[in-house]
C-alpha positions as CSV (number, residue, x, y, z in Angstrom):
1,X,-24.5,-75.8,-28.7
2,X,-20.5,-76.0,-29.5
3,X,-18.3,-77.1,-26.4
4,X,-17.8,-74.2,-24.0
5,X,-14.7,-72.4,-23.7
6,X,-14.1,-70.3,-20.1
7,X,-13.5,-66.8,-20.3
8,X,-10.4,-65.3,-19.7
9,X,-11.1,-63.4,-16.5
10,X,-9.2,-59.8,-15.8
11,X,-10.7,-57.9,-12.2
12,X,-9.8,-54.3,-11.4
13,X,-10.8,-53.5,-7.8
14,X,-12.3,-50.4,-7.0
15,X,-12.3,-48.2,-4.1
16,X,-16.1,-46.7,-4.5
17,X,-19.5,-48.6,-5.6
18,X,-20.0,-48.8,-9.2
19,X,-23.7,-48.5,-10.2
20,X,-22.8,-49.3,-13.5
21,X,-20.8,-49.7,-16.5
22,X,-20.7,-49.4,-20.3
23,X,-18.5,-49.6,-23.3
24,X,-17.9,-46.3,-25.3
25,X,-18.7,-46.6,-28.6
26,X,-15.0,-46.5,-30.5
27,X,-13.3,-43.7,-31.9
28,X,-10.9,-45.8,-33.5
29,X,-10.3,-49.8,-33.9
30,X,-7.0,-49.2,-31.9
31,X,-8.1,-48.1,-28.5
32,X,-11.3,-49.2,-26.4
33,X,-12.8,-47.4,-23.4
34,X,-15.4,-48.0,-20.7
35,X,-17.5,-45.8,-18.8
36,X,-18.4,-46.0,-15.1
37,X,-20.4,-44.5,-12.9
38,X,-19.5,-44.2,-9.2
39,X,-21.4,-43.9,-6.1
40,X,-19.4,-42.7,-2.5
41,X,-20.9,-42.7,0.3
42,X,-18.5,-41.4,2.4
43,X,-18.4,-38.1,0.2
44,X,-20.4,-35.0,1.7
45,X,-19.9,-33.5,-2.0
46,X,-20.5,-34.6,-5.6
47,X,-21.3,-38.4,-4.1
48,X,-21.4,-39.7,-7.6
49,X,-19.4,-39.5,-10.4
50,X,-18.4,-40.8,-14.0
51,X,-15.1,-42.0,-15.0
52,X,-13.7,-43.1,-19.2
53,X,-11.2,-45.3,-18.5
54,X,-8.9,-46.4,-21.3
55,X,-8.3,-50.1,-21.3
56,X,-5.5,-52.0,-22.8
57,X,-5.3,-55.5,-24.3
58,X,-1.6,-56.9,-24.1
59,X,-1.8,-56.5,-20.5
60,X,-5.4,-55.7,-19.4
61,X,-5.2,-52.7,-17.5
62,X,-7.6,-50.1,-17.0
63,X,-6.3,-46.2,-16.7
64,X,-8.4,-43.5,-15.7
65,X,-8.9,-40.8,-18.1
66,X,-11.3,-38.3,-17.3
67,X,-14.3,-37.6,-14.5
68,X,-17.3,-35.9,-14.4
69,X,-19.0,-35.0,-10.8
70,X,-22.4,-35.8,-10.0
71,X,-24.7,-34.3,-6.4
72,X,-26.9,-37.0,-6.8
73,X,-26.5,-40.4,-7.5
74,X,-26.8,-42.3,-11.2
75,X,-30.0,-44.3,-11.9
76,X,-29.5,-45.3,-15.5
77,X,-26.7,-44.8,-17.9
78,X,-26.6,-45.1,-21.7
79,X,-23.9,-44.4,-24.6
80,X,-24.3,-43.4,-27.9
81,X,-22.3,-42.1,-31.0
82,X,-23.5,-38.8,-32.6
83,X,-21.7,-37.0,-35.1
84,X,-19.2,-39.4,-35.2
85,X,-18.1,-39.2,-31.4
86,X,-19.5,-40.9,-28.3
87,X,-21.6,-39.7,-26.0
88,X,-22.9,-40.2,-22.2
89,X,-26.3,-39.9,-21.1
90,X,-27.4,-40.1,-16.8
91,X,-30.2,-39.9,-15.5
92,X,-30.1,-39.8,-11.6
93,X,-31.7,-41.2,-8.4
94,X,-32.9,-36.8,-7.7
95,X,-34.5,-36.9,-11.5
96,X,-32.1,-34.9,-13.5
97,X,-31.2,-36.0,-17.0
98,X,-27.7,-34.9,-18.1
99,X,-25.8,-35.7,-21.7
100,X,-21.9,-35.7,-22.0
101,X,-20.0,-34.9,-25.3
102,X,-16.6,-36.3,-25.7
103,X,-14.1,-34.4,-27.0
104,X,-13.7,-34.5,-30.9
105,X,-10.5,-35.1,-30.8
106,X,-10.4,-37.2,-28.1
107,X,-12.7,-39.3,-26.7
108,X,-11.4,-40.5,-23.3
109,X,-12.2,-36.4,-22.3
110,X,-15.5,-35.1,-21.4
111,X,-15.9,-31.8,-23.1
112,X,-19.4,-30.7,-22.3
113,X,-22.9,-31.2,-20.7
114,X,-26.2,-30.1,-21.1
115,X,-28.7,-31.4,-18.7
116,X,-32.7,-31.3,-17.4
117,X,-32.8,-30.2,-14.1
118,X,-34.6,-32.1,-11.0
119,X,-38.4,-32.7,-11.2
120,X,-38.3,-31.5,-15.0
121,X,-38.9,-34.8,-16.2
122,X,-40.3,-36.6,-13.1
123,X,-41.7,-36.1,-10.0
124,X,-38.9,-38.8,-8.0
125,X,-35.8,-40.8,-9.6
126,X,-35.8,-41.5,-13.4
127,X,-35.7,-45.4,-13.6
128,X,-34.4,-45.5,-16.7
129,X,-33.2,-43.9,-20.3
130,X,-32.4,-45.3,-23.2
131,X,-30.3,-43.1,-26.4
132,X,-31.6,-44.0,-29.6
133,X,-29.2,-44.8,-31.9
134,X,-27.1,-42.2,-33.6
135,X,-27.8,-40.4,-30.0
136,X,-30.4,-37.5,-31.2
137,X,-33.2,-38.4,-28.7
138,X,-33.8,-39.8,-25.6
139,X,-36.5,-41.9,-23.7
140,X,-37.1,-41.6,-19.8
141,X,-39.1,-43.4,-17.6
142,X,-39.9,-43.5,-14.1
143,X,-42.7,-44.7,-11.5
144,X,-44.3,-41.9,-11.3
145,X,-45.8,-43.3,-14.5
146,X,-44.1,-40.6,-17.0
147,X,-42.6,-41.5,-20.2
148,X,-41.1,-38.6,-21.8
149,X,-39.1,-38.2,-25.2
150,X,-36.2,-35.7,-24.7
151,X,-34.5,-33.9,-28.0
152,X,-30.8,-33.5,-27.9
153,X,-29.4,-30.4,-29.5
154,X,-25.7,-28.5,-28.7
155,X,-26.6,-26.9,-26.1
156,X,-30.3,-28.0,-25.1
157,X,-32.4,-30.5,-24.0
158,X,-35.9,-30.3,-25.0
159,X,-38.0,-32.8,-24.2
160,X,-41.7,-33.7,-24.2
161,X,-44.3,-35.6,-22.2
162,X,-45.6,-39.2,-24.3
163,X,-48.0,-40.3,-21.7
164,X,-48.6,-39.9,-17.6
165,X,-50.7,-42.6,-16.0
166,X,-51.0,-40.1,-12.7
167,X,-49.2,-42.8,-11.0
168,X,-51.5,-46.3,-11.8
169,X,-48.6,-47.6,-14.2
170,X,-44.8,-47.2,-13.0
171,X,-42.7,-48.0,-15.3
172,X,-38.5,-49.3,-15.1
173,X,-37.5,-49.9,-18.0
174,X,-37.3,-48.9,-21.3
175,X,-35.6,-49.5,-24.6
176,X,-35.7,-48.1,-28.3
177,X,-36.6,-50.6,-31.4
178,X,-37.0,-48.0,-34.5
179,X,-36.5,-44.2,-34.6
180,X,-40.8,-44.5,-34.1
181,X,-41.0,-47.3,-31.5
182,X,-40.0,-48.3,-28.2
183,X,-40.5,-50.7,-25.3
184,X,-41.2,-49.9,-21.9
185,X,-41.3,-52.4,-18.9
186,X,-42.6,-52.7,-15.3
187,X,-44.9,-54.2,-12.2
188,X,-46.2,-57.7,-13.1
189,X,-43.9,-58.3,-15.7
190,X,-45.8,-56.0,-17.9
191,X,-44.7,-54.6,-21.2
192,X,-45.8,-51.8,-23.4
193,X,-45.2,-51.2,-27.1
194,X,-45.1,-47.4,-27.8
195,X,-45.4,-45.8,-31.5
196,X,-45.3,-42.3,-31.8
197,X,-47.0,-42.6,-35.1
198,X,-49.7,-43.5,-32.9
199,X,-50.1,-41.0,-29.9
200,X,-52.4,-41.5,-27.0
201,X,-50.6,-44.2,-24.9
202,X,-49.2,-47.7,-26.0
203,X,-50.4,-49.7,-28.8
204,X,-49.7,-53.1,-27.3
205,X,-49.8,-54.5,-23.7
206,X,-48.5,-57.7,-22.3
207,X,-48.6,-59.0,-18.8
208,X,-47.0,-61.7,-17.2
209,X,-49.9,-64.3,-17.0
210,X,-47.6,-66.5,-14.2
211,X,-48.2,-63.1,-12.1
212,X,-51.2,-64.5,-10.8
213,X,-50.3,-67.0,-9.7
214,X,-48.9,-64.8,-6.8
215,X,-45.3,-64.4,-7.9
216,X,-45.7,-60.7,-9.0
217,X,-42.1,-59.6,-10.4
218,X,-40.6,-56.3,-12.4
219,X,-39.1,-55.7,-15.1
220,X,-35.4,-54.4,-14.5
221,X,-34.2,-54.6,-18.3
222,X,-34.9,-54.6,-21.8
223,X,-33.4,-55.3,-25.2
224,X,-34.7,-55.7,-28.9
225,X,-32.4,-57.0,-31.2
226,X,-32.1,-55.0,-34.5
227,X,-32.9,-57.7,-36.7
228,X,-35.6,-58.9,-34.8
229,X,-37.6,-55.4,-33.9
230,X,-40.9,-57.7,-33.4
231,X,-39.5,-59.1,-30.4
232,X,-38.8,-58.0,-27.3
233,X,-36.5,-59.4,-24.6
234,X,-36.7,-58.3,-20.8
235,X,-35.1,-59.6,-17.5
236,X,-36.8,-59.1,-14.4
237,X,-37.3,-60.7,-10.7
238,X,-37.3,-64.2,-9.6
239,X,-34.0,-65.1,-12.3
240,X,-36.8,-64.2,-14.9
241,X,-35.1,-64.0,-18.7
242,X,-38.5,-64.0,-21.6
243,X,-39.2,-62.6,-24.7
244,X,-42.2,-61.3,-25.8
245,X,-42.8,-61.2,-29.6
246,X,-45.3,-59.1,-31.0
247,X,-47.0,-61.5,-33.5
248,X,-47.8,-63.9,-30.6
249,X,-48.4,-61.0,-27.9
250,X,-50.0,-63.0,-24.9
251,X,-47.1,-66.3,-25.3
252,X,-44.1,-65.4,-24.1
253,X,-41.0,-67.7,-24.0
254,X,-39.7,-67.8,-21.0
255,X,-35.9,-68.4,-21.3
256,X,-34.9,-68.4,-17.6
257,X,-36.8,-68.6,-13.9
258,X,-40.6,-68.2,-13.3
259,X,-42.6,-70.0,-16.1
260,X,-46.1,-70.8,-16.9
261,X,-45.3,-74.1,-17.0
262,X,-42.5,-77.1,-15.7
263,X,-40.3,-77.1,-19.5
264,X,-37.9,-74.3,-19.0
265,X,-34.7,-75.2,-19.0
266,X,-32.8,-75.0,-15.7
267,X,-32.4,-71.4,-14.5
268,X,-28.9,-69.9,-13.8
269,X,-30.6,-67.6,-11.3
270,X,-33.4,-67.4,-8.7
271,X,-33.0,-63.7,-7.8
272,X,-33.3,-60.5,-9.7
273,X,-31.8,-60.4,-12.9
274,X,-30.7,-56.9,-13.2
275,X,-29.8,-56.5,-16.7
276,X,-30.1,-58.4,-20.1
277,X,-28.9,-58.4,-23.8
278,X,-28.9,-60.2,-26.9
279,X,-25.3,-61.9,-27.2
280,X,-24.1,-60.7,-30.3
281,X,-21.2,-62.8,-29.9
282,X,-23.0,-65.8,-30.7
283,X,-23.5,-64.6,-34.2
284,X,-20.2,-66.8,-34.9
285,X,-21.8,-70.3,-34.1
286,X,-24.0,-70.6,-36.8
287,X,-26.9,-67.8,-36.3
288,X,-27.9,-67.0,-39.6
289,X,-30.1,-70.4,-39.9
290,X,-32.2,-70.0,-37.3
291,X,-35.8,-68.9,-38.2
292,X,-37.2,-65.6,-37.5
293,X,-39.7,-67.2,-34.3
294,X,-36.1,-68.5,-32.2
295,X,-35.5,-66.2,-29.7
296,X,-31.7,-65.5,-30.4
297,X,-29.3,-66.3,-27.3
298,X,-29.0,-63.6,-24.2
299,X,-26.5,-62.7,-21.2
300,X,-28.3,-61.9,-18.1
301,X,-26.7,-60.7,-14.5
302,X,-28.1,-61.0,-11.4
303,X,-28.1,-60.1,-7.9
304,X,-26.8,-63.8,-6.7
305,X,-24.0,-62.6,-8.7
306,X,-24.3,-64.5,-12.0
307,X,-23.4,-64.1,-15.5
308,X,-24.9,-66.1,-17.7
309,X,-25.8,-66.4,-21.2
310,X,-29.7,-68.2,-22.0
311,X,-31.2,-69.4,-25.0
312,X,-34.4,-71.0,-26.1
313,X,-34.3,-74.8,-25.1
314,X,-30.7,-75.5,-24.2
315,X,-29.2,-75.0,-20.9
316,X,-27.2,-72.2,-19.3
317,X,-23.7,-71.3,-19.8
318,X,-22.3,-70.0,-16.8
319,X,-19.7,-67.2,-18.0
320,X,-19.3,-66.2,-14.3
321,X,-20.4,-66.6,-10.5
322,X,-19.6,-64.4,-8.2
323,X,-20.7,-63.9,-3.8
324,X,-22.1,-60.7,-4.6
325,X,-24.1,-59.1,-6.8
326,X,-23.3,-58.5,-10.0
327,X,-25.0,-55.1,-10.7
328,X,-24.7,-54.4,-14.4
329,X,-22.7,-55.4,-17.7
330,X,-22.3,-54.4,-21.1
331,X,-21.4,-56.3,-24.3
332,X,-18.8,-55.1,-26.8
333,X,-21.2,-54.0,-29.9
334,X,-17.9,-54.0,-31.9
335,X,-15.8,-56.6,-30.2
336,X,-18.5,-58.9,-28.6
337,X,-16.5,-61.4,-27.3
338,X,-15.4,-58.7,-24.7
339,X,-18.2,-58.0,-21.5
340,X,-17.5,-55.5,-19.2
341,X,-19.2,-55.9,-15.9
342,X,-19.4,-54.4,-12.1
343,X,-19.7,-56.4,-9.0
344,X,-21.3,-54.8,-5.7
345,X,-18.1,-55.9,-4.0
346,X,-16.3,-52.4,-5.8
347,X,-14.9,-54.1,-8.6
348,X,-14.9,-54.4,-12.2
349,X,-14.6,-57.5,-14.6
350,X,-13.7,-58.0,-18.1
351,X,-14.0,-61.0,-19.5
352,X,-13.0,-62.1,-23.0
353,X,-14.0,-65.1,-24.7
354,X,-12.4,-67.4,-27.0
């Protein structure tokens, strides 16, 4: 690995809990915005809430733009670009689904929403969606043990059932590989492979083998990388970073925390690591020569309020270390040396690297 260079470090103090944040996708090179969704619970009305905020480089600076009020409060949010404009989708803690078009002309305004209403989808809080790319369908998951595939049109959602375990398979996670595939994660570090080429349930299974050991954990996050769509990367409890890869589907590499054995590197974390993602930025140091079996290098944050990138047999890099949480984060798809991030202490972080 090259010498580390810190971040530069820019934190915006909130006044409400942020539950998370995301980049927009960008409507032009010139301006970037974030989204974030709020949580007050001092509010006896529309408790939650998403906010675009515009942010500025010369002087980092983040300017609120637009809002969008919630009545219950955001479980999992997700942006996409269709059409050529961004959009929001939420899913919330009550099980409502809703999608937010931006304005055409200007993308720091919400325009419009068309939603699912409570129980539609699931029978208690969605745990998570993921937008497909290009932002025409949606997956949800919850632990009611539903996975559903939801259509987005103008001015309708329509959306239908995948699979229902009844309740004997919760699921938390989830994440799109092809406009065909997807990932979902839960209990036990499990993993599923889903192909809708192939209905009837999931076509591949994985469970964490150092489960039984006694150290049961969950899956909180998942990313596939789009050049690797046979490999699967998930974050989960115990400062637990792996990959699972399809060819090899009962040896996972275990990249950070609970192992099946005493060679993983040191872990930046020993709590839950609440979200994870591929770090495009390392593209730049030399990524194109490493063979298609490397597991390519990840961020993870976690609730003993690290930021960290991992990567297969090297240590940590410690981006950031906070005494609090750090809930969720997002990587710039377009500018990935920018990660946006949201601490439990009401703030958010950008950090910009080198």
């Amino acid at each position: 690995m090259s010498i580390f260079e810190p971040p530069q470090i820019h934190r915006f103090p909130q006044h409400k809990y942020i539950d998370a944040v995301r980049w927009l996708p960008p409507f032009s090179a010139l301006h970037s915005f974030a989204v974030v969704a709020f949580f007050d619970p001092d509010s006896n009305h529309n408790s939650s809430s998403i906010q675009i905020f515009s942010l500025t480089s010369t002087r980092p600076s983040l300017t609120p733009q637009s809002e969008w009020n919630f009545s219950s409060r955001i479980s999992s949010l997700k942006t996409s670009q269709s059409q050529h404009k961004p959009i929001v989708a939420a899913a919330t803690f009550s099980g409502s689904l809703h999608v937010l078009n931006t304005g055409s002309m200007d993308p720091s305004l919400f325009e419009s929403e068309v939603s699912l209403p409570e129980k539609a989808l699931h029978e208690g809080p969605i745990s998570c969606l993921d937008l497909m790319d290009g932002g025409v369908d949606c997956v949800s998951v919850g632990e009611d043990g539903k996975v559903n595939l939801v259509s987005i049109g103008d001015s309708s959602l329509n959306y239908r059932r995948v699979y229902d375990s009844s309740g004997l398979v919760s699921y938390t996670a989830a994440k799109w590989a092809s406009p065909n595939e997807f990932a979902t994660g839960g209990y036990g570090f499990s993993l599923q492979w889903w192909d809708q080429r192939k209905p009837g349930g999931a076509v591949s299974h994985f469970k964490g083998g150092w489960a039984q050991r006694g150290t049961s954990g969950i899956v909180h996050s998942i990313d596939i990388h789009p050049s690797r769509k046979h490999t699967c990367l998930a974050g989960g409890s115990l400062g637990t970073a792996f990959a699972w890869d399809l060819r090899w589907p009962q040896q996972p590499i275990i990249l950070s925390g609970v192992g099946a054995g005493d060679t993983v590197s040191r872990s930046p974390s020993e709590s839950e690591v609440w979200e994870v993602q591929y770090d495009r930025y390392a593209k730049s140091t030399n990524m194109g020569n490493l063979s298609s079996s490397r597991i390519l290098p990840a961020v993870i944050c976690s609730e003993d309020g690290i930021l960290a990138v991992v990567e297969q047999g090297e240590e940590p890099i410690e981006l950031l270390a906070e005494p609090c949480a750090i809930n969720s984060f997002d990587i710039d798809r377009n500018n990935p040396s920018d990660v946006i991030c949201s601490l439990e202490w009401e703030s958010i972080v950008i950090l910009t690297r080198p």
